[in-house]
OpenMM code with the backbone's topology and positions (N, CA, C; nanometers):
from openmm import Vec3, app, unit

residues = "UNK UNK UNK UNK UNK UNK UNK UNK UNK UNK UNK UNK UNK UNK UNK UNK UNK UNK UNK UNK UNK UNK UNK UNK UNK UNK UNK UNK UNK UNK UNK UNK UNK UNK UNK UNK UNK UNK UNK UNK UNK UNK UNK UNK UNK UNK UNK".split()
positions = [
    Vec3(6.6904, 14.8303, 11.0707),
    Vec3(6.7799, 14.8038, 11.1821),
    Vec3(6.7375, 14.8917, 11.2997),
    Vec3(6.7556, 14.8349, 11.4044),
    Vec3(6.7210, 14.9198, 11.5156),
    Vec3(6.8075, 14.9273, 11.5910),
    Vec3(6.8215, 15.0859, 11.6881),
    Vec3(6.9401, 15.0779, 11.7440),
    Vec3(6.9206, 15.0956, 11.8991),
    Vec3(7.0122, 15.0484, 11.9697),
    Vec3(7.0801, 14.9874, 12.0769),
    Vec3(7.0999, 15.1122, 12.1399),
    Vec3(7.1165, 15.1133, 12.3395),
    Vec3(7.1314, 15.1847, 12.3775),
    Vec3(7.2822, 15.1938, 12.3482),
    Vec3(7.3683, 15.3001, 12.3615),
    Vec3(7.5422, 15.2833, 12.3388),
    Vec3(7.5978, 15.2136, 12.4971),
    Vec3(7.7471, 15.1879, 12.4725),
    Vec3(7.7779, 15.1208, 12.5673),
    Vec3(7.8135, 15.2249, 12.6517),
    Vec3(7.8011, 15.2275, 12.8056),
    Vec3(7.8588, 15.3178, 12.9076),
    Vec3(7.9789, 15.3968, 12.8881),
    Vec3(8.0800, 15.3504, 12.8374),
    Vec3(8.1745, 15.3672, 12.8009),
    Vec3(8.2895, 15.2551, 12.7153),
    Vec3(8.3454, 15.2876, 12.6056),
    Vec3(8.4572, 15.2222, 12.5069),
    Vec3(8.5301, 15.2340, 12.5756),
    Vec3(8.6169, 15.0917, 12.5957),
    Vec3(8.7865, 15.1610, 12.5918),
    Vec3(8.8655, 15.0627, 12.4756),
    Vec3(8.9235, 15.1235, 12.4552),
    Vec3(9.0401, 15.0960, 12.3130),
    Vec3(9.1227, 15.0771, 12.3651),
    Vec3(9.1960, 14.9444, 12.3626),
    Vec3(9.2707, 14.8970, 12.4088),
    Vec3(9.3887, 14.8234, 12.3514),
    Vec3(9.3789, 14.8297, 12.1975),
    Vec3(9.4657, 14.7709, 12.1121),
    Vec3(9.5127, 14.8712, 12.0105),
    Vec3(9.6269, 14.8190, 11.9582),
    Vec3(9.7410, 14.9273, 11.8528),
    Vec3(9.8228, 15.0070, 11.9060),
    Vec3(9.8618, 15.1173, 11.8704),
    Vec3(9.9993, 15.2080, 11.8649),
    Vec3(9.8864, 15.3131, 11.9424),
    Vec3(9.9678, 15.3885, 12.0259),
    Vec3(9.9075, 15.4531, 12.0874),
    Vec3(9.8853, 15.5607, 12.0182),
    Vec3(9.9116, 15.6254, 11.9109),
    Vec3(9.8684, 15.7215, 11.7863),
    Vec3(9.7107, 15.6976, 11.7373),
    Vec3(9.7101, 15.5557, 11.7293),
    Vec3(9.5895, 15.4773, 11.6657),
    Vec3(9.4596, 15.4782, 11.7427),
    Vec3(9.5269, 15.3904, 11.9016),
    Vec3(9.4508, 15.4156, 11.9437),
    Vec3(9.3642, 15.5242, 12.0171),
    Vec3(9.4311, 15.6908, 11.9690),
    Vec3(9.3818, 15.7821, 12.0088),
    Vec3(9.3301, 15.8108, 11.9414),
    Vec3(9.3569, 15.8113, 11.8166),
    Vec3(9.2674, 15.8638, 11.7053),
    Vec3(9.1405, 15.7712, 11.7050),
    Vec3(9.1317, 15.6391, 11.7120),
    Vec3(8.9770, 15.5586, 11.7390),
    Vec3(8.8993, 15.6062, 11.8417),
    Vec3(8.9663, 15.6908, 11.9153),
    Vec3(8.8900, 15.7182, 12.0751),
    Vec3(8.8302, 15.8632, 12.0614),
    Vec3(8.9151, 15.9887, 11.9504),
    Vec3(8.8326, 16.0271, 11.9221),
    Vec3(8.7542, 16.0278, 11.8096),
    Vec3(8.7559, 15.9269, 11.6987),
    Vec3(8.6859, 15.9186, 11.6075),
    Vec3(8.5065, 15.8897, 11.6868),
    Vec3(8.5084, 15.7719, 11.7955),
    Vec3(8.4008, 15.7006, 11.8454),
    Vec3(8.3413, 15.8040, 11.9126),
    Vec3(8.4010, 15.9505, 11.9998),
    Vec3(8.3674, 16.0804, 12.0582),
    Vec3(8.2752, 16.1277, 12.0061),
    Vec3(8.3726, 16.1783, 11.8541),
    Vec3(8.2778, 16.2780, 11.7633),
    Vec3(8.2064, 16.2183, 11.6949),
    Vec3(8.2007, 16.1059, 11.6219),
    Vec3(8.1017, 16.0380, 11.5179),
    Vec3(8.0063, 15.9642, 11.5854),
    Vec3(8.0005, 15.9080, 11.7008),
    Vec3(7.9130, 15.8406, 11.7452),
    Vec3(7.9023, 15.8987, 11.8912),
    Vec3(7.9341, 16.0127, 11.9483),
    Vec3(7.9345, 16.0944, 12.1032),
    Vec3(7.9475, 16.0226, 12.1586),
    Vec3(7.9901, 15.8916, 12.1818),
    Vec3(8.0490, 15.8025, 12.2875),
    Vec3(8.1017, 15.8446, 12.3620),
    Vec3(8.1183, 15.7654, 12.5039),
    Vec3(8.2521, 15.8220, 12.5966),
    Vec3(8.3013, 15.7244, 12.5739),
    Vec3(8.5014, 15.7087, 12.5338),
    Vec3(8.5807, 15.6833, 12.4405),
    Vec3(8.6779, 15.6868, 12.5559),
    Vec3(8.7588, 15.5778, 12.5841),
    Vec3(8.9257, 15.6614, 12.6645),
    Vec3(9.0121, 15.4950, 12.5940),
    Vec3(9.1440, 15.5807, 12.5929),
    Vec3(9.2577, 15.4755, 12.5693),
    Vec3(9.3199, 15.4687, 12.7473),
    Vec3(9.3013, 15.3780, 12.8199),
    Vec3(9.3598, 15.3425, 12.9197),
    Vec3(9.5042, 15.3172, 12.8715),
    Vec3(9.6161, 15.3603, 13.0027),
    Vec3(9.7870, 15.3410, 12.9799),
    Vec3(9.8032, 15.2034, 13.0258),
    Vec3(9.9337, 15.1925, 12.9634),
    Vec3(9.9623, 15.0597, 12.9532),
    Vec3(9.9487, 14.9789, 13.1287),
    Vec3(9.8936, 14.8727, 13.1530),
    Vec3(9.8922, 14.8564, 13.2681),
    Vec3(9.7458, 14.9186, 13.3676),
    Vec3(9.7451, 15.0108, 13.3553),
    Vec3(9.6235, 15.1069, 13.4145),
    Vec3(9.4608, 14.9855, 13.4272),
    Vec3(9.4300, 14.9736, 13.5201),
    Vec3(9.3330, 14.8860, 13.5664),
    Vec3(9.1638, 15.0049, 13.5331),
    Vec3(9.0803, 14.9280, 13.4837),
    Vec3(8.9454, 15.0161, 13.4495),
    Vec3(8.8166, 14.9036, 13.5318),
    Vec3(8.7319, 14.9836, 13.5860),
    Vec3(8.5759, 14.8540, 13.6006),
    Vec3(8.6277, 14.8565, 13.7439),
    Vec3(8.5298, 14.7771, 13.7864),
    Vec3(8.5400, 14.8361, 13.9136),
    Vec3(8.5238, 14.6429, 13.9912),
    Vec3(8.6679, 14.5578, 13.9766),
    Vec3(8.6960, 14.4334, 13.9954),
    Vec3(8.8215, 14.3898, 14.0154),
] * unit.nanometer
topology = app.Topology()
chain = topology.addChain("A")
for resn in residues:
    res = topology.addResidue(resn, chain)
    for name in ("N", "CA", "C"):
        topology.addAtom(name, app.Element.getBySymbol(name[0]), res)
């Protein structure tokens, strides 16, 4: 398997907001991603 550049940045955008913090930093530390849970509503990207 070969691997891929990572994506610019994750955002997690689904589940309980407990959940989705803990996926945001699971993707941080296990894979050094940059990881954010955007708030409910909160607009991301630049459109």
């Amino acid at each position: 398997m070969t691997s891929a550049e990572p994506p610019e940045t994750v955002y997690v955008v689904h589940g309980e907001a407990d959940a989705r913090q803990a996926l945001v930093d699971r993707i941080s530390t296990e894979l050094d991603w940059l990881a954010v849970a955007p708030q409910h509503l909160e607009r991301v990207g630049s459109w």
